[in-house]
Backbone as a chain_set.jsonl record, in Angstrom:
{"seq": "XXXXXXXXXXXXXXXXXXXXXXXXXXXXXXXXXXXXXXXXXXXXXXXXXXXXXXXXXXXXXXXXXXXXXXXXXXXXXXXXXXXXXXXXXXXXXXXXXXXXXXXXXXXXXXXXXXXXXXXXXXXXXXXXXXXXXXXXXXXXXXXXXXXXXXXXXXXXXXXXXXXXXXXXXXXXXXXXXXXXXXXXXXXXXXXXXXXXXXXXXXXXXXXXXXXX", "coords": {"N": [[1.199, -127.849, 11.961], [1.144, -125.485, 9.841], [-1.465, -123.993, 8.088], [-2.77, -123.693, 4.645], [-3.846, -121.364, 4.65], [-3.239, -119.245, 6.256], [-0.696, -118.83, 5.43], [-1.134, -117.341, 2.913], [-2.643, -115.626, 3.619], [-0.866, -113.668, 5.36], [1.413, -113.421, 3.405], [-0.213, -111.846, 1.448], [-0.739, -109.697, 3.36], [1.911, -108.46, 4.266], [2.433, -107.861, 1.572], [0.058, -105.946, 1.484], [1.303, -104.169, 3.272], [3.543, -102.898, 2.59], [2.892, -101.587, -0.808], [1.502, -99.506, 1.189], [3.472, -98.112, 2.618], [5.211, -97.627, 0.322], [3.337, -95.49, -1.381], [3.137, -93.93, 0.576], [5.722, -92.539, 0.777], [5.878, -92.057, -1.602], [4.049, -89.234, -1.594], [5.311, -88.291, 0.277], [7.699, -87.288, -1.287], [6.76, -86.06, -3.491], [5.61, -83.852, -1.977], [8.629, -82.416, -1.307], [9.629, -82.385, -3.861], [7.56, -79.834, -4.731], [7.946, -77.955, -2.629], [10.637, -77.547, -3.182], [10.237, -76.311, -6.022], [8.963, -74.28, -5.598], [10.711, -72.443, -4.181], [12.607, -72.428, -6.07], [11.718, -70.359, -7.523], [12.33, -67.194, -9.626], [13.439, -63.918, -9.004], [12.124, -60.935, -10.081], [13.327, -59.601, -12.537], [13.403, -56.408, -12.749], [14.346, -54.312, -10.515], [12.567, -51.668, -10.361], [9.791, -50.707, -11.235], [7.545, -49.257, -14.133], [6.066, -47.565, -13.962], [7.017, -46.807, -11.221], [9.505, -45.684, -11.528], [8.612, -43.527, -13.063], [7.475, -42.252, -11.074], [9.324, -41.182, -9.585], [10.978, -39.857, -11.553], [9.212, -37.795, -12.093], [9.117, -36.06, -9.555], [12.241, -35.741, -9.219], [11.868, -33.676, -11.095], [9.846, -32.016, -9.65], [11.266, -31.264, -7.912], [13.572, -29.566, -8.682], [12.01, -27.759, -10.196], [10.638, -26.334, -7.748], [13.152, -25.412, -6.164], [13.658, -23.619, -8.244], [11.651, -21.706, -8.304], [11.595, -20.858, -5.358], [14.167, -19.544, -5.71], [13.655, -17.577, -7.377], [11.663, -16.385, -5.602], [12.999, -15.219, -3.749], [14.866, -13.347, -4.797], [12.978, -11.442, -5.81], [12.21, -10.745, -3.098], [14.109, -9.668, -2.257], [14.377, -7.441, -4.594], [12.147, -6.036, -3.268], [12.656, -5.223, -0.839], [14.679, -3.478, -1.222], [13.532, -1.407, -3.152], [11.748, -0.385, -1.015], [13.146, 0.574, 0.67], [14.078, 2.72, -0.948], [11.671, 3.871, -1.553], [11.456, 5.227, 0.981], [13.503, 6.322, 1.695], [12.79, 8.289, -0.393], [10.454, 9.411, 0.688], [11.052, 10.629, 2.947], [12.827, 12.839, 1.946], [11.043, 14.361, 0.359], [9.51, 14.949, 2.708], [10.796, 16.523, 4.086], [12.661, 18.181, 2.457], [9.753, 19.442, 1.668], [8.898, 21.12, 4.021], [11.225, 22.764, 4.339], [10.798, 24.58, 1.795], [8.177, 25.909, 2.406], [9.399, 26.875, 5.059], [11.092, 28.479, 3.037], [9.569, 29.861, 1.588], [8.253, 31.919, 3.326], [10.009, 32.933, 4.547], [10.465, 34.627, 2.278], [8.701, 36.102, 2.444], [8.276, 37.604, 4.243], [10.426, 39.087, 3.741], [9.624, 40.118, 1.907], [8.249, 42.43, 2.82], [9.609, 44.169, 3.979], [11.002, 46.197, 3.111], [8.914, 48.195, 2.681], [7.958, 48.026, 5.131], [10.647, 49.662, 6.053], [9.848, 52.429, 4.363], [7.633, 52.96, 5.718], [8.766, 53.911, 8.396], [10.676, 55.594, 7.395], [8.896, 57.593, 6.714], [7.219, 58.068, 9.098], [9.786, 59.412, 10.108], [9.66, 61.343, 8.93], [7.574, 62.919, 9.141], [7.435, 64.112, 11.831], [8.62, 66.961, 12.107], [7.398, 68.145, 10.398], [4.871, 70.275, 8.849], [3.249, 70.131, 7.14], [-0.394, 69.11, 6.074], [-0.793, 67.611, 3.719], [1.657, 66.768, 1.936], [2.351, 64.632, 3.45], [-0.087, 62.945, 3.679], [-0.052, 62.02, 1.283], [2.506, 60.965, 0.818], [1.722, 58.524, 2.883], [0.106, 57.335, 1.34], [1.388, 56.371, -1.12], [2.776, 54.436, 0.575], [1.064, 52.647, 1.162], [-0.142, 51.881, -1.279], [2.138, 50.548, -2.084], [2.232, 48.96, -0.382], [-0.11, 47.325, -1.387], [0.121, 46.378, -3.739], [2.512, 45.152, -3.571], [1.274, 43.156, -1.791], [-0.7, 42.251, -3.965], [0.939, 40.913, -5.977], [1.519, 39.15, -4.506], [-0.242, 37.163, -4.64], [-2.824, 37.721, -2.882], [-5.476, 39.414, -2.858], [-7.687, 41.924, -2.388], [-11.647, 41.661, -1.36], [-14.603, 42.86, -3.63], [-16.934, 43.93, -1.61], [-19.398, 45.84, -0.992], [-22.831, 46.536, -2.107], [-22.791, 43.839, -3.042], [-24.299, 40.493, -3.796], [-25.014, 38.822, -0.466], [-23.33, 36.443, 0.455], [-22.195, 33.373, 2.533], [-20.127, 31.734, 2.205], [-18.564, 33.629, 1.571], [-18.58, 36.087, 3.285], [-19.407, 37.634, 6.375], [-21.749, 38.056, 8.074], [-22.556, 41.233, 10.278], [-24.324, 42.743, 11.316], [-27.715, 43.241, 10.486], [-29.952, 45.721, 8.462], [-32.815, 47.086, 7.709], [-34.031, 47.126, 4.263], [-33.62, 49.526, 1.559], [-34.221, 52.036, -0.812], [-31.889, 52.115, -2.068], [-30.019, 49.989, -1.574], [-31.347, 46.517, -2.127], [-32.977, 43.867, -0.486], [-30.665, 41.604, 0.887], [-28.78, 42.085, -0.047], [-25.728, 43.41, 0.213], [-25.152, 46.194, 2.502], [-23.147, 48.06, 3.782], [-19.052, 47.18, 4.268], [-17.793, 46.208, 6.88], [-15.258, 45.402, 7.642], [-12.943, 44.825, 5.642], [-12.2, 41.715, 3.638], [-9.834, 39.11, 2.497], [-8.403, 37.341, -0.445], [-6.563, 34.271, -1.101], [-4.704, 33.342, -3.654], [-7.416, 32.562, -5.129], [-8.67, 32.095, -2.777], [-10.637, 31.85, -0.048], [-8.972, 33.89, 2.631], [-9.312, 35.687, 4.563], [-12.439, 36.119, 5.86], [-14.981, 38.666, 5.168], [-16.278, 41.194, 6.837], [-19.606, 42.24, 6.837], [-22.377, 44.491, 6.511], [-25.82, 43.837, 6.332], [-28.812, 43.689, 4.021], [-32.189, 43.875, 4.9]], "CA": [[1.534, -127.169, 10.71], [0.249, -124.089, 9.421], [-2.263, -124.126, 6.84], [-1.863, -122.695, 3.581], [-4.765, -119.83, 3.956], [-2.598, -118.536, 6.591], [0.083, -118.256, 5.16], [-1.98, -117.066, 1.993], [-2.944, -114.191, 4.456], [0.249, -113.052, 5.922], [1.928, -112.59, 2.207], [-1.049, -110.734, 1.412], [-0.548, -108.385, 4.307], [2.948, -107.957, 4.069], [2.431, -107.219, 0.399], [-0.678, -104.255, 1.325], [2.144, -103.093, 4.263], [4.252, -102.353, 1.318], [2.16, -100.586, -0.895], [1.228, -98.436, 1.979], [5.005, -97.576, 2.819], [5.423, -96.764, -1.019], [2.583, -94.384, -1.541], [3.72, -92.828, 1.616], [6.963, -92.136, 0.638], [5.845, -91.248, -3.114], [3.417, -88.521, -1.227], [6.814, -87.232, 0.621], [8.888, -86.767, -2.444], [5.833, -85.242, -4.456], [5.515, -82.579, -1.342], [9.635, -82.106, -1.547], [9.142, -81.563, -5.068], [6.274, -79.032, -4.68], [8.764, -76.783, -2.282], [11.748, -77.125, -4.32], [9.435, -75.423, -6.954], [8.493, -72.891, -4.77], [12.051, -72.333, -3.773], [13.578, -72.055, -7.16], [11.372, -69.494, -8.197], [13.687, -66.207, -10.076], [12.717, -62.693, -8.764], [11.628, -60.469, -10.934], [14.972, -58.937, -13.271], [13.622, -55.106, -12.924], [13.621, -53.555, -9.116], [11.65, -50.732, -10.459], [8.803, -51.068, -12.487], [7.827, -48.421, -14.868], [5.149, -46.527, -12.638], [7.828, -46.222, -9.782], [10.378, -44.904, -12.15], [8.056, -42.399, -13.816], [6.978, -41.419, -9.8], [11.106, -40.516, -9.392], [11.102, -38.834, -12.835], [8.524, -36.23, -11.556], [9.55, -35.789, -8.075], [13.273, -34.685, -9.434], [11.202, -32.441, -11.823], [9.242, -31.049, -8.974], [12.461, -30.728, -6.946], [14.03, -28.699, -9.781], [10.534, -26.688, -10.139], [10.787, -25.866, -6.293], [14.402, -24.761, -6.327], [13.91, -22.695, -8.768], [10.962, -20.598, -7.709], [11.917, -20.354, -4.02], [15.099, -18.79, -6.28], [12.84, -16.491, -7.744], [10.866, -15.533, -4.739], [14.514, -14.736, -3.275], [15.841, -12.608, -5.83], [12.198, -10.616, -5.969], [12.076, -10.619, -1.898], [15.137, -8.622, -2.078], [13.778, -6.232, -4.861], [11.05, -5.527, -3.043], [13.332, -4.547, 0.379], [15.319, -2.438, -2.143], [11.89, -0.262, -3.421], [10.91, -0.026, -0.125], [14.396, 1.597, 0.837], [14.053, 3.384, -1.787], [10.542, 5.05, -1.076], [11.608, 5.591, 2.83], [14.181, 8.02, 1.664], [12.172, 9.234, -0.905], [9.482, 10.041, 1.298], [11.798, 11.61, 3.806], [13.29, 13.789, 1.279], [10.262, 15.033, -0.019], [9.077, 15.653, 3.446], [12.32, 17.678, 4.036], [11.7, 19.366, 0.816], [8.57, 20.676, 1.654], [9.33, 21.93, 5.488], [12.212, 23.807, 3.6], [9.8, 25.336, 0.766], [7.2, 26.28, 3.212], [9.87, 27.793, 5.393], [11.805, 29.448, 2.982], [8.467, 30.846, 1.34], [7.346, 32.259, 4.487], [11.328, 33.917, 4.746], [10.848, 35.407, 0.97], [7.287, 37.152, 1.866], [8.903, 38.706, 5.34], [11.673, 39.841, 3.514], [9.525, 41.447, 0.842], [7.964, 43.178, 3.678], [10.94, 44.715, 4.898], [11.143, 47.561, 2.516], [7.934, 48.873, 3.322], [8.337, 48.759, 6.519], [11.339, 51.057, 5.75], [9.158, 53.355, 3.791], [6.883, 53.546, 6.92], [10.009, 54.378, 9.154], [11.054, 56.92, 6.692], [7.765, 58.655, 6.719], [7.546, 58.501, 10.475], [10.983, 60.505, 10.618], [9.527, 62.976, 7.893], [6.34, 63.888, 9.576], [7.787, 64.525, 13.166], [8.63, 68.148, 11.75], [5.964, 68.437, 9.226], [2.857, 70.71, 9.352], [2.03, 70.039, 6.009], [-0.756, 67.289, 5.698], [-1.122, 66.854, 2.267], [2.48, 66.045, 2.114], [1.937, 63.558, 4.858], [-1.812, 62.047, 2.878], [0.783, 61.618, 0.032], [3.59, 59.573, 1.805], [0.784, 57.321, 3.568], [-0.643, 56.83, -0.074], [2.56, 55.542, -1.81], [3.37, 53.503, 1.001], [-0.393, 52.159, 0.759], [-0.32, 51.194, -2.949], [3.157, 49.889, -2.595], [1.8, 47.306, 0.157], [-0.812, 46.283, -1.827], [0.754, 45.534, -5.057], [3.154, 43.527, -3.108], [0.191, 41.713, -1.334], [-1.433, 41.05, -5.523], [2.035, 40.284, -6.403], [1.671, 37.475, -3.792], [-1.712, 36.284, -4.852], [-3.577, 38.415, -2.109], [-6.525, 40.478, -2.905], [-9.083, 42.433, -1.803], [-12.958, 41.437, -1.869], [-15.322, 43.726, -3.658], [-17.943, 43.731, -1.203], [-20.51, 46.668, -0.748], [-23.366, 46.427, -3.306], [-22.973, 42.837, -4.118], [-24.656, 39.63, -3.125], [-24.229, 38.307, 1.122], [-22.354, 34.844, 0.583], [-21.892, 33.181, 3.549], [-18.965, 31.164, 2.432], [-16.865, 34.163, 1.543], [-18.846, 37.084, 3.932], [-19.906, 37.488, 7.877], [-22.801, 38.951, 9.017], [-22.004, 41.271, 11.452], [-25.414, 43.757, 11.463], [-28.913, 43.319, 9.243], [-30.441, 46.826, 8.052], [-33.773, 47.429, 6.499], [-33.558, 47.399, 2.721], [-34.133, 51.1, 1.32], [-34.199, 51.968, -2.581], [-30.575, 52.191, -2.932], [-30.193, 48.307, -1.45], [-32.044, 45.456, -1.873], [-32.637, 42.815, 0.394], [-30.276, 40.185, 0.649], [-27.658, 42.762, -0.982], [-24.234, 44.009, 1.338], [-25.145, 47.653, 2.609], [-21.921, 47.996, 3.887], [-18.177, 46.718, 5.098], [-16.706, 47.084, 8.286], [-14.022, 45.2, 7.405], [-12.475, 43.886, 4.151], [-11.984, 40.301, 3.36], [-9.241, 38.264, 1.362], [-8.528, 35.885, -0.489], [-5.062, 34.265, -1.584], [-5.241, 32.435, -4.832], [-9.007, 32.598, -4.622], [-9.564, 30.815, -1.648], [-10.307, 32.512, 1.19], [-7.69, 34.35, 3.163], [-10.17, 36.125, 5.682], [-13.555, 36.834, 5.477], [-15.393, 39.996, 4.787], [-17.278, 41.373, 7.797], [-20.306, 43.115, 6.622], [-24.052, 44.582, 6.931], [-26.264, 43.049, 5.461], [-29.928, 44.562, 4.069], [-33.443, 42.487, 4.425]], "C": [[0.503, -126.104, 10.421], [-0.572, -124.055, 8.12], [-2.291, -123.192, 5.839], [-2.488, -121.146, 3.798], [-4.045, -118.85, 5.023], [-1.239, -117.953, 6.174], [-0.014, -117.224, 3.598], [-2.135, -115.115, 2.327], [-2.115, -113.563, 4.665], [1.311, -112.592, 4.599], [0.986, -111.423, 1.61], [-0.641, -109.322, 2.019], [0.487, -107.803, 4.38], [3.089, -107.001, 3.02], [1.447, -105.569, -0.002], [0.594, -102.999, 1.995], [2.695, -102.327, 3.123], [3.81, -101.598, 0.19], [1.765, -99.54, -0.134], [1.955, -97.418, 1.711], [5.357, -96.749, 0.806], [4.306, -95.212, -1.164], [2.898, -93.342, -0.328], [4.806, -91.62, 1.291], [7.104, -91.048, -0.913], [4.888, -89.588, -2.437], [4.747, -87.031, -0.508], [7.499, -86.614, -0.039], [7.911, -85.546, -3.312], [6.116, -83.667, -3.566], [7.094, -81.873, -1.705], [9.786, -81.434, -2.676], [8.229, -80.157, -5.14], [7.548, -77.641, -3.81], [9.995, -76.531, -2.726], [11.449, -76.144, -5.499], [9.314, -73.852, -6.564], [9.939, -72.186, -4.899], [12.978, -72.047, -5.098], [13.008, -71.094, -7.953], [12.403, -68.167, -8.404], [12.746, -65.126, -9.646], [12.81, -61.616, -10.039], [13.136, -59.225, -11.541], [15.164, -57.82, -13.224], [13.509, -55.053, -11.363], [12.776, -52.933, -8.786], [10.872, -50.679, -11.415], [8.603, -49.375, -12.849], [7.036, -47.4, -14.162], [5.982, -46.064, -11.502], [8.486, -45.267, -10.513], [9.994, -43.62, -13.098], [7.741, -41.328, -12.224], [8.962, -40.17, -9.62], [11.292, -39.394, -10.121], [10.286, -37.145, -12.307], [8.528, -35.554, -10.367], [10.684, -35.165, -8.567], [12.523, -33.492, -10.443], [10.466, -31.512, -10.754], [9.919, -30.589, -7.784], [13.012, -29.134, -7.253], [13.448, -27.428, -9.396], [10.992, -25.927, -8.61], [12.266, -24.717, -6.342], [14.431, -23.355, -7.002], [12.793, -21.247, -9.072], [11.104, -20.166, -6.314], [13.761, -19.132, -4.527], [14.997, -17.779, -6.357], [12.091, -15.352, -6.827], [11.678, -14.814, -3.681], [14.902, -13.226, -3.62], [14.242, -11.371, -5.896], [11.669, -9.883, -4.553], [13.358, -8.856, -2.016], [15.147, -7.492, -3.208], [13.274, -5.075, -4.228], [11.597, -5.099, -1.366], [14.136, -3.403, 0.003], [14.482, -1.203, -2.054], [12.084, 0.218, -2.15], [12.081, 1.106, 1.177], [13.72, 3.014, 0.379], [13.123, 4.683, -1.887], [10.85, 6.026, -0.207], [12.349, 6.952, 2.467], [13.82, 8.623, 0.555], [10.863, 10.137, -0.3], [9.96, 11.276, 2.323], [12.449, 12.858, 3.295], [12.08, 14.804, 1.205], [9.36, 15.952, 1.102], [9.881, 16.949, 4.066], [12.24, 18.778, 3.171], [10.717, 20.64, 1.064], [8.429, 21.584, 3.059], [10.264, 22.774, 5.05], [11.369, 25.088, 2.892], [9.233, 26.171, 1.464], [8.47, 26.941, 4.553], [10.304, 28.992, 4.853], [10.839, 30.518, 2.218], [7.86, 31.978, 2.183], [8.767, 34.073, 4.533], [11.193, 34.935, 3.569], [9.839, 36.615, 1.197], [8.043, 37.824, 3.12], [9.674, 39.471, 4.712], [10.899, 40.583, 2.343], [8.607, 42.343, 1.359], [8.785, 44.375, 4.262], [11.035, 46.006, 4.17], [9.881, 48.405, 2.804], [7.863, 49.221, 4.878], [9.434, 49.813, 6.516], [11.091, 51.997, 5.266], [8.647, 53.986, 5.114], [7.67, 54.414, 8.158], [10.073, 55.919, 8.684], [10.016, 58.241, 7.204], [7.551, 58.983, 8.343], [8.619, 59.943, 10.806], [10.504, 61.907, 10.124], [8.461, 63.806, 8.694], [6.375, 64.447, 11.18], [7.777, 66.35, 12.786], [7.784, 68.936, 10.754], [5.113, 68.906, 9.705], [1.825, 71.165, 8.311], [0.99, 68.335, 5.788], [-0.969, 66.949, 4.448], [0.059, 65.868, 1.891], [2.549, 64.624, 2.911], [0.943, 62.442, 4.059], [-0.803, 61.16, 1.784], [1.86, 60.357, -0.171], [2.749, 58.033, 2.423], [0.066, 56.571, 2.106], [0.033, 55.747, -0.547], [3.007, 54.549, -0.869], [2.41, 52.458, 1.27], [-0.383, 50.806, -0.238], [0.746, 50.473, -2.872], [2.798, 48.586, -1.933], [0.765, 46.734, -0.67], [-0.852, 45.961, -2.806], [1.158, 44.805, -4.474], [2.151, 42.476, -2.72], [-0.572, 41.146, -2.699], [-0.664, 40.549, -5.847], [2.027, 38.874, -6.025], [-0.047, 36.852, -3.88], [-3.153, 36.983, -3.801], [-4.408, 39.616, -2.966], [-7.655, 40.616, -2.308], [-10.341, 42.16, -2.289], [-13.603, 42.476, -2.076], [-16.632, 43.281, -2.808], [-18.939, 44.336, -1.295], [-21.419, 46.702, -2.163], [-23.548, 44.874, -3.731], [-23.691, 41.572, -2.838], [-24.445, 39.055, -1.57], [-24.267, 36.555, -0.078], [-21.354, 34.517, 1.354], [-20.409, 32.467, 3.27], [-18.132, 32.348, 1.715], [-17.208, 35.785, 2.77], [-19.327, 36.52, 5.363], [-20.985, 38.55, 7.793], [-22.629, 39.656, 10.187], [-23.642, 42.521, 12.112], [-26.36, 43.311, 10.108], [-29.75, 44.516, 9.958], [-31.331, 46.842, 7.603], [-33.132, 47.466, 5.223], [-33.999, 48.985, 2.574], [-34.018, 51.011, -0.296], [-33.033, 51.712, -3.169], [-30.079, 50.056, -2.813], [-31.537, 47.476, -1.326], [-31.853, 45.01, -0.86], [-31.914, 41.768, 0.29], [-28.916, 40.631, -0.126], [-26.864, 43.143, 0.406], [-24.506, 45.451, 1.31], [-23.558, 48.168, 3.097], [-20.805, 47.274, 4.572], [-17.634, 47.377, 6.107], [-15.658, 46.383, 8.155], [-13.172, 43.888, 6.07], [-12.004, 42.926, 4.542], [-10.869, 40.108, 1.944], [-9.362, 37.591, 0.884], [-6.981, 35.758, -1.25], [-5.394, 33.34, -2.595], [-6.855, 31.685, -4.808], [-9.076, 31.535, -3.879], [-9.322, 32.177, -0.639], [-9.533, 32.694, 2.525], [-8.314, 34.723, 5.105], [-11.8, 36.672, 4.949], [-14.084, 37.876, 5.693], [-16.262, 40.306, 6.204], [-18.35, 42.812, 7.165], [-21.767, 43.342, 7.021], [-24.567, 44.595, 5.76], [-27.64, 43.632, 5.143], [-30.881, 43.74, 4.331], [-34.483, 43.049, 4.686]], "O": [[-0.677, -126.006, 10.756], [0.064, -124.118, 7.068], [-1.922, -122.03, 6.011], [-2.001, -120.093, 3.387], [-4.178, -117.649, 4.788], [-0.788, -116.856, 6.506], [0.918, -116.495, 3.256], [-1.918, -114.051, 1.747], [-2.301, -112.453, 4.164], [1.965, -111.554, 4.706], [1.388, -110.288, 1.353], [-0.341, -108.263, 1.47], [0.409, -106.587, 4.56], [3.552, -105.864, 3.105], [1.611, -104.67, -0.827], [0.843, -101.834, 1.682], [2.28, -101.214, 2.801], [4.541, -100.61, 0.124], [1.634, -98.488, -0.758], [1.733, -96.378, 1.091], [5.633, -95.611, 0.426], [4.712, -94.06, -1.016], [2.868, -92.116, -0.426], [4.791, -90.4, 1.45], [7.772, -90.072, -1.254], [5.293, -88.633, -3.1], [4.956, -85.825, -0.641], [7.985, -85.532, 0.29], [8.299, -84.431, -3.659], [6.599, -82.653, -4.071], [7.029, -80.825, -2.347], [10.017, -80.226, -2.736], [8.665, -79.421, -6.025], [7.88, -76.611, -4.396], [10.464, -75.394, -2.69], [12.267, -75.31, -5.887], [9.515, -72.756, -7.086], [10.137, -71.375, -5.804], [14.038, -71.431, -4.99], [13.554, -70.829, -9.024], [13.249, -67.98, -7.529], [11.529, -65.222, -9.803], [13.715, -61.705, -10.869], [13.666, -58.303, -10.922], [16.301, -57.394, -13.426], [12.604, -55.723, -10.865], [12.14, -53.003, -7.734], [11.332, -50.596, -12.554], [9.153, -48.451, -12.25], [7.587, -46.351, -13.827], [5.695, -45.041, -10.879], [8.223, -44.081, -10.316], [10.788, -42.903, -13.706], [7.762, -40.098, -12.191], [9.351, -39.003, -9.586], [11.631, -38.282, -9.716], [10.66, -35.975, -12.223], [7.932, -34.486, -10.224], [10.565, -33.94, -8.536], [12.888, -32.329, -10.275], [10.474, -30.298, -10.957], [9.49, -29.842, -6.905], [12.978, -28.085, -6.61], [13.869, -26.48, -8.733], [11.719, -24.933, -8.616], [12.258, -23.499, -6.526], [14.96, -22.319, -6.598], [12.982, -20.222, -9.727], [10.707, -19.027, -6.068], [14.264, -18.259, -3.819], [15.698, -16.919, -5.823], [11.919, -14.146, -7.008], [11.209, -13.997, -2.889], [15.152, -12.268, -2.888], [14.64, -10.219, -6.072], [10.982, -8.861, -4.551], [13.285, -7.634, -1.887], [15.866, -6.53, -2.939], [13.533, -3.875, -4.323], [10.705, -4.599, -0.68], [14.293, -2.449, 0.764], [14.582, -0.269, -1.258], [12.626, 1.322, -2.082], [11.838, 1.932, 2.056], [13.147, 3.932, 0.965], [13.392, 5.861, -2.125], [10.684, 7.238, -0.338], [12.065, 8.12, 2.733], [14.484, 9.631, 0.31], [10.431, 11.211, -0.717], [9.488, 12.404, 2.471], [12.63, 13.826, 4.034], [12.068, 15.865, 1.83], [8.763, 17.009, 0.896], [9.478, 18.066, 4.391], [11.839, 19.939, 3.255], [10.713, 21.858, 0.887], [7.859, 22.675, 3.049], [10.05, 23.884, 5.537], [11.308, 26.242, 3.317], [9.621, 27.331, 1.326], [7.865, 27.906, 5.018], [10.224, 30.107, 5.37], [11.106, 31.718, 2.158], [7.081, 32.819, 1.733], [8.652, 35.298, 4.543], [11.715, 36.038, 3.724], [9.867, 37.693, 0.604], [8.51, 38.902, 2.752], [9.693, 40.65, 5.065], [11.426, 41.566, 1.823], [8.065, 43.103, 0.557], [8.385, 45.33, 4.927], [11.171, 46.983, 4.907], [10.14, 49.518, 3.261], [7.758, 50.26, 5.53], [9.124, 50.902, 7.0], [11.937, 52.869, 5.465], [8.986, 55.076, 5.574], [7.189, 55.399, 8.717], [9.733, 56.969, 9.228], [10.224, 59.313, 7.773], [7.728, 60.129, 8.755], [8.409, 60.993, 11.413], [10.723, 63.044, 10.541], [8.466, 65.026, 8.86], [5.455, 65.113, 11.656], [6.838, 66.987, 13.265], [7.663, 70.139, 10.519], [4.485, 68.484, 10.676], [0.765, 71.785, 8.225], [1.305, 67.172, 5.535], [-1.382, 65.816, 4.201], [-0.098, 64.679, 1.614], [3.0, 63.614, 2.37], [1.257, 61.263, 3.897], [-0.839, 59.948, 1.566], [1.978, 59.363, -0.889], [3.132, 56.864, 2.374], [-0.374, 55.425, 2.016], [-0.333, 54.572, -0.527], [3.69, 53.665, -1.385], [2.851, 51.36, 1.609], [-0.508, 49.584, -0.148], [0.641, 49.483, -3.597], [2.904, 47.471, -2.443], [0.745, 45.504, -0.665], [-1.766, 45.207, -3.137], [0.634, 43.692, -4.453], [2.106, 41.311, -3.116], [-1.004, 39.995, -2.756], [-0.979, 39.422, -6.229], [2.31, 37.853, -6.652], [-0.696, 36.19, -3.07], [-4.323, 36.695, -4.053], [-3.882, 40.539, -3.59], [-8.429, 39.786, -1.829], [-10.495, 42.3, -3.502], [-13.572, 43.313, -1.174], [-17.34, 42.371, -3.24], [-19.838, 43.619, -1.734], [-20.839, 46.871, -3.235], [-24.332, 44.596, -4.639], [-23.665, 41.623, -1.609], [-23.257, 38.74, -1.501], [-24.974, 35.993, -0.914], [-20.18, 34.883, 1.294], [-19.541, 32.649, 4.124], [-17.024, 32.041, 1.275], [-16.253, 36.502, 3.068], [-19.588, 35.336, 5.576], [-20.879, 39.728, 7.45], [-22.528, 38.99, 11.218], [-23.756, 42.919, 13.271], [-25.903, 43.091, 8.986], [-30.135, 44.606, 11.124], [-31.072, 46.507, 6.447], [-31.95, 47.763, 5.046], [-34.661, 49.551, 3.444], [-33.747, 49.966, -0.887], [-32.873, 51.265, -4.305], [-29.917, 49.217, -3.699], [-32.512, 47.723, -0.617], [-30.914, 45.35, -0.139], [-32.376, 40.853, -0.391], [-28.143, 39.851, -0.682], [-27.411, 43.144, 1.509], [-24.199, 46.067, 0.29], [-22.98, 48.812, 2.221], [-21.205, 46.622, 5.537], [-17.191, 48.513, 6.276], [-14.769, 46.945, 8.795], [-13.024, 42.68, 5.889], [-11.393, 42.895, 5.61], [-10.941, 40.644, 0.838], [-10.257, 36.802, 1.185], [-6.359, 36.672, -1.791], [-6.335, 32.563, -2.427], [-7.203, 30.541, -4.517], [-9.417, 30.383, -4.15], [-8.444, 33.027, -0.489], [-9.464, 31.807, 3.377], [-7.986, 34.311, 6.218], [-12.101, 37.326, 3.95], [-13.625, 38.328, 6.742], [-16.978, 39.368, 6.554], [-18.002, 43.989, 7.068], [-22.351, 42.541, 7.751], [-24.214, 45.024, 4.662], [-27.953, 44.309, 6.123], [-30.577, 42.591, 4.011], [-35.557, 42.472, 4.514]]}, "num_chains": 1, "name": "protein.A"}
């Protein structure tokens, strides 16, 4: 027979097994619990929080913005191909213009040449039979004076030279003379050949002698 402390023992042990097995099982359910938790959590009710939806807000604003200066830089592109038209054949005109001007200026002074030269003609024919020279001095005079009104008419005149200061930018040196009482030094004794000028600028310069 079995004595009581064994069998004393063996309810014992049965009775820790069992406790074990429980706390086991309560440890299982607790964890189950614990990811059911997890697992039933709700996601959050907005998609876009207020920082995203303000990022959107200013992105279509700086879409907009864009659009509507690449609009601008469009619409002022094609101004500015316009103008530049615009110059091209204004420049071309004006260069046209002035190749015209400057021709037909050139055509107006020949042609107001032309009568004098017919004077000179004239007088030619007259003095073939002529053996008066005064007549003759007279004809060469008037046809003289008439060229050189026309040449003041056109802005051309003659330099007073003899007597007055040498100045190299409107005279030549072509001979230096002793001074004597009537010239100084540094004064124009005389021209050998008159100098212009066309709207005072110089036309040709004066060739003269010079005193020192």
């Amino acid at each position: 027979m079995k004595s009581n402390n064994d069998f004393t023992n063996k309810h014992h042990n049965t009775t820790s097994d069992r406790h074990n097995d429980s706390d086991q099982n309560n440890e299982e359910v607790n964890f189950d619990n614990t990811d059911a938790e997890i697992l039933d959590v709700e996601p959050d009710d907005d998609p876009q929080p207020e920082a995203i939806q303000e990022t959107v807000s200013e992105l279509d604003s700086l879409r907009e913005l864009l659009k509507t200066k690449e609009e601008e830089v469009a619409k002022e592109k094609k101004e500015y191909m316009f103008l530049m038209a615009e110059f091209d054949n204004f420049r071309k005109r004006t260069m046209r213009e002035r190749s015209e001007l400057i021709k037909n200026a050139s055509e107006k002074a020949l042609q107001g040449l032309l009568p004098i030269v017919d004077d000179f003609e004239r007088g030619l024919d007259a003095i073939k039979d002529s053996t008066d020279a005064e007549s003759v001095k007279e004809g060469m005079s008037l046809i003289y004076n008439k060229l050189v009104k026309y040449l003041g008419d056109n802005g051309v005149k003659a330099m007073d030279t003899t007597g007055a200061d040498f100045d190299p930018d409107l005279h030549e040196a072509v001979a230096m003379v002793p001074s004597d009482s009537e010239t100084a030094a540094g004064k124009i004794k005389d021209t050998v050949q008159k100098g212009y000028t066309l709207n005072d600028k110089v036309l040709r310069h004066a060739k003269v002698v010079v005193a020192q």
